[in-house]
Every structure is written in structure tokens, then in C-alpha cells.
C-alpha positions, 0 to 999 in steps of 0.5 A: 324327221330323218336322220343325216349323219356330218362328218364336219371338214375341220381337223383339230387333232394331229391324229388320223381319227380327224382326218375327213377320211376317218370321218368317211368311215365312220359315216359308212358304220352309221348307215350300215350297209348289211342293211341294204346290200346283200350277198353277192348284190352288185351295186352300183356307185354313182358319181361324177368323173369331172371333165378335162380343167374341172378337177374338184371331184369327189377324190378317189380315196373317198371312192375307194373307202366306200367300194371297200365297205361294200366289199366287207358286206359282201357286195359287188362294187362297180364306181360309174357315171354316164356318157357326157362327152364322147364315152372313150374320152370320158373313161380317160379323163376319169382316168387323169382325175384319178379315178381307176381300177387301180385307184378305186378298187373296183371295175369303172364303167359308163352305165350307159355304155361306151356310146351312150345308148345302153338305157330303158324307158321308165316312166317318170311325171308330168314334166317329163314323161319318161326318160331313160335310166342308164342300164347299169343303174336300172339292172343293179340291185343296190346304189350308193349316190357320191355326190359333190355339192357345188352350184350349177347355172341352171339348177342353182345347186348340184348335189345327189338329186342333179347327180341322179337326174341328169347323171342316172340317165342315158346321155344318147338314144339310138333314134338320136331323139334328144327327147329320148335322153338327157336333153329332154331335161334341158331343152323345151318344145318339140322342134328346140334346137339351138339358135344362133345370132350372127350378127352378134357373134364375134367368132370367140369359138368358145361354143365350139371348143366346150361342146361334148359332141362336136355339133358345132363346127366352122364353115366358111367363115361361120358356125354351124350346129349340127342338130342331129348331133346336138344333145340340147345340154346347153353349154354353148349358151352358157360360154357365149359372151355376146349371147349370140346363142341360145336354146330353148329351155324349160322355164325355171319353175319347169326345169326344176321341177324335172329333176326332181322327176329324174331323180324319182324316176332313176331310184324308182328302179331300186327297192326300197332302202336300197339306195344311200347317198353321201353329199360331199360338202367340199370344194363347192365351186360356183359350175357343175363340174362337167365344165372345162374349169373350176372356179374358186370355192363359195365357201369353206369346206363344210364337211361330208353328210350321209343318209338313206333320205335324198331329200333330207342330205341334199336339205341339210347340204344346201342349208350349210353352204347358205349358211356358210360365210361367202369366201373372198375371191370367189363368185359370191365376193364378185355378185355382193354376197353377204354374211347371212344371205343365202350364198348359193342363190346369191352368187348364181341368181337361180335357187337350188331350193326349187328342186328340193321342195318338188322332190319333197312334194312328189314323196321322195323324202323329208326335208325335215332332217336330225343332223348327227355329227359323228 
């Protein structure tokens, strides 16, 4: 059984020791980072910079808390994600979301790069295959995965093995094989590609306007995809109203199965013990926060969880969002969700479980957790 450590969101007391900030710091002393960082070791801190509308990030003083504890135990912190849109334009919206030498502390880079072709092949299962591990990740001894726990449409809940699956892995390949970088999660079969209805498009442009790589364009009074630029992450069928466009992508049971892939593929590059992750159980919105917007939360805030077991913090997250009481104006009001049901997969239709049972299988932790407040 693994130990998770909770830092709850209520404050009770007019004292900084309440604030969630103080409950930060005294998660960083439980899971003492001399025991995986040493002298001099440069150590990667994984989250997610958010997208232009989408401002529900883990917030840039908790980033900061934690690039600072590393400091104090003699580590190089650098705070990183990888290519999502275009790599100058990611730098600057991570920029407008706070997160900053400035803000943070320490340098802020895109692991794979300016364009996001910096990776190396590593083998991963047999979903997969391999993928490519952004190289900033693969070469740095240590990793810290800051995760913000929300839903996601396709894998039903967002937190540290999405984080590291889909966002420890190069967002582009040089051969501009999609099948080399994050697509391969997304998309199945050899020669997918996203198809498009024309009879049923209304020219609503919003596949257009929320593509990261401009594959799509408007040509005499039609949309073209460009399948050399498309990265197959499938956003354009997600905002179609009409479902006028679509991707061929793996079967549930296939895609989540491919995260937990990814997931042991990206910490297959670290030694053993040298990976913590925290799960911010905060702000859960319904969409993963690459989307141009952010929903209302599901749920309260619960609070911030911490271990050296992925699969243990992410069990315990997605047990207090489900168990958590469905939030009026929010998705799950919208889809009917009830006290007592489980709220993630209510309001989404898809469950986050899958994922964190394929991690459990294939050895990437215990789902059977000791939850410490603290």
C-alpha cells in the first residue's frame, strides 16, 4: 500500500499555515527531495502551460514552491511541457498564463524543443510500439510530474499519467510521420488521416480556428486538411457541431491502454525513485486544458495530493473528484450527474478508471493508497 500525502483546499483559519500554499510545503517536506534529487542533478519539472482561453493551470506559485525546494537540496530546476502549438507561440502563452523565469524561478523551456523534433525513441508496449520521449526529459536525471486534475474527452480524466503520456512525448518527428510523435496515441491505422463530410459542414470554421498546426485551411469556398501538417490530435472533431469531421482513433479500451504506455515509456527513462508527482485536485474543469476555453468546475476544489507511486496519486484524485458532490452550473448539472455517482465519468461518458487499471497491470504502481493529510 502506498503512501499519498493530502493537502485538503479548505482554509478554516485566518493564518497563512491554512492556505493551500502552506499545504504545498508541507507536502514537498513529507516526500523529501534529498531522497531523489542530488547535488547538482538537473531536474526536470513537468506540467502543462495551458492554452490561449484555457487558464485553469496549476498557478505559477505553486510552480514556484516547488523549483525553490529543489534549489534548497541542491537541484537544477528547469519547469517544461512540450510542443502543443506552434513552439514560439506555446513559450508566449505560457508567458500570458504567468508561468515565467520571472514567476517560476528557473529557466522555462519546451523539452522537445523550439519546434518540437528534439526526442528519442523508446520503446514503450504492445499498443504502441515506441514513442518519442521529449529529450529534455529523457536526458534529465530527475523529474518532478505537476499535474492539474480535470477531465479530458477522450481519456475521461487528465491528471499525472495523461501529463506524462501525452505531454513527455515530442509533439513532431522530422519525417513528419505522425506515427513518430503524439499522434500515434490519438489516431489508428496506418494511412489515418482526418476525414471530412461535406454535406454536412456548415463552414462554422471552428475546426479551422482551434487547430494547432494550421492544417486546415479555406479554398474556394471549402476546407482543406493538410495531411502533412496534421499531428492527428483530433481536436477539429471535437469542436465540430455537425460531426462533419472525423479521425480515426483507437478504440477506448486501445487508447487507454496507450497511455498507460506512454506513461511507463516517459518514466522508463528515470532510475527508480527518482520521479515524484504532485496531482492538483483543483479547478477540475470538464476539458483538458489545451483547449482555447475553460469550463466551469465539476466539483469543489478538493485539495493537493503527493507521492512517489503514479498510480497511487492518480487512484486517490480520481476517487475524490467521483466522490466529490456534482457542482451546479457545470457539465455534470448539464449530463444529470448525481450525488453518489461517479462524477468524472457521469458528465463525460468516458472512465478515467480504464487507464489507471492498465497502469496498475503493466507494474507502474499500486492502486491501493494510505491517504495522509497533512
Amino acid at each position: 500500500m502506498s503512501k499519498v500525502y493530502f493537502a485538503p483546499a479548505r482554509a478554516k483559519r485566518w493564518d497563512y499555515s491554512a492556505s493551500q500554499v502552506a499545504g504545498l510545503e508541507r507536502l514537498i517536506e513529507k516526500l523529501d527531495f534529498s531522497q531523489a534529487i542530488a547535488k547538482g542533478e538537473y531536474v526536470a519539472i513537468k506540467t502543462h502551460f495551458g492554452s490561449e482561453g484555457a487558464h485553469r493551470i496549476v498557478r505559477p506559485v505553486f510552480l514556484r514552491k516547488i523549483v525553490e525546494a529543489v534549489k534548497a537540496v541542491g537541484g537544477k530546476p528547469f519547469v517544461c511541457d512540450t510542443v502543443r502549438i506552434q513552439g514560439w507561440d506555446y513559450l508566449e502563452v505560457a508567458n500570458q498564463n504567468g508561468i515565467n523565469p520571472q514567476s517560476v524561478g528557473c529557466p522555462v523551456i519546451l523539452a522537445d524543443g523550439l519546434f518540437g523534433f528534439d526526442s528519442i525513441e523508446v520503446p514503450a508496449g504492445p499498443v504502441l510500439g515506441s514513442v518519442r520521449v521529449a529529450s529534455a526529459i529523457h536526458d534529465a536525471p530527475a523529474m518532478i510530474v505537476v499535474s492539474h486534475c480535470k477531465g479530458h474527452i477522450e481519456a475521461g480524466f487528465g491528471g499525472a499519467i495523461k501529463n506524462l503520456a501525452m505531454g513527455g512525448v515530442a509533439g513532431r518527428h522530422r519525417s513528419g510521420d505522425w506515427k513518430q510523435a503524439r499522434g500515434h496515441l490519438h489516431a489508428a491505422g496506418a494511412e489515418s488521416s482526418v476525414m471530412r463530410d461535406a454535406e454536412l459542414c456548415i463552414m462554422c470554421l471552428q475546426c479551422l480556428h482551434v487547430c494547432p498546426t494550421e492544417a486546415i485551411s479555406e479554398v474556394d469556398g471549402g476546407l482543406v486538411v493538410d495531411d502533412e501538417k496534421c499531428w492527428r490530435c483530433g481536436r477539429c472533431e471535437r469542436v465540430c457541431p455537425e460531426d462533419a469531421i472525423k479521425l480515426q482513433k483507437r478504440g477506448e479500451d486501445e487508447f487507454q491502454m496507450a497511455l498507460a504506455e506512454g506513461a511507463k515509456a516517459v518514466l522508463s527513462t528515470f532510475q527508480p525513485g527518482k520521479v515524484l508527482f504532485f496531482n492538483f485536485v483543483l479547478e477540475v474543469q470538464p476539458e483538458c486544458d489545451c483547449m482555447p476555453m475553460a469550463d466551469t468546475p465539476l466539483v469543489q476544489d478538493q485539495g493537493i495530493l503527493a507521492s512517489a507511486d503514479i498510480v497511487a496519486v492518480e487512484q486517490a484524485a480520481l476517487d475524490l473528484i467521483n466522490n466529490a458532490v456534482p457542482l451546479p452550473y457545470s457539465l455534470a448539472e448539464d449530463r444529470g450527474v448525481k450525488v453518489g455517482q461517479r462524477v468524472l465519468a457521469g458528465a463525460l461518458g468516458v472512465d478515467g478508471q480504464l487507464h489507471i487499471n492498465a497502469a496498475a497491470r503493466i507494474g507502474l504502481g499500486s492502486q491501493k493508497y494510505e491517504l495522509v493529510e497533512v
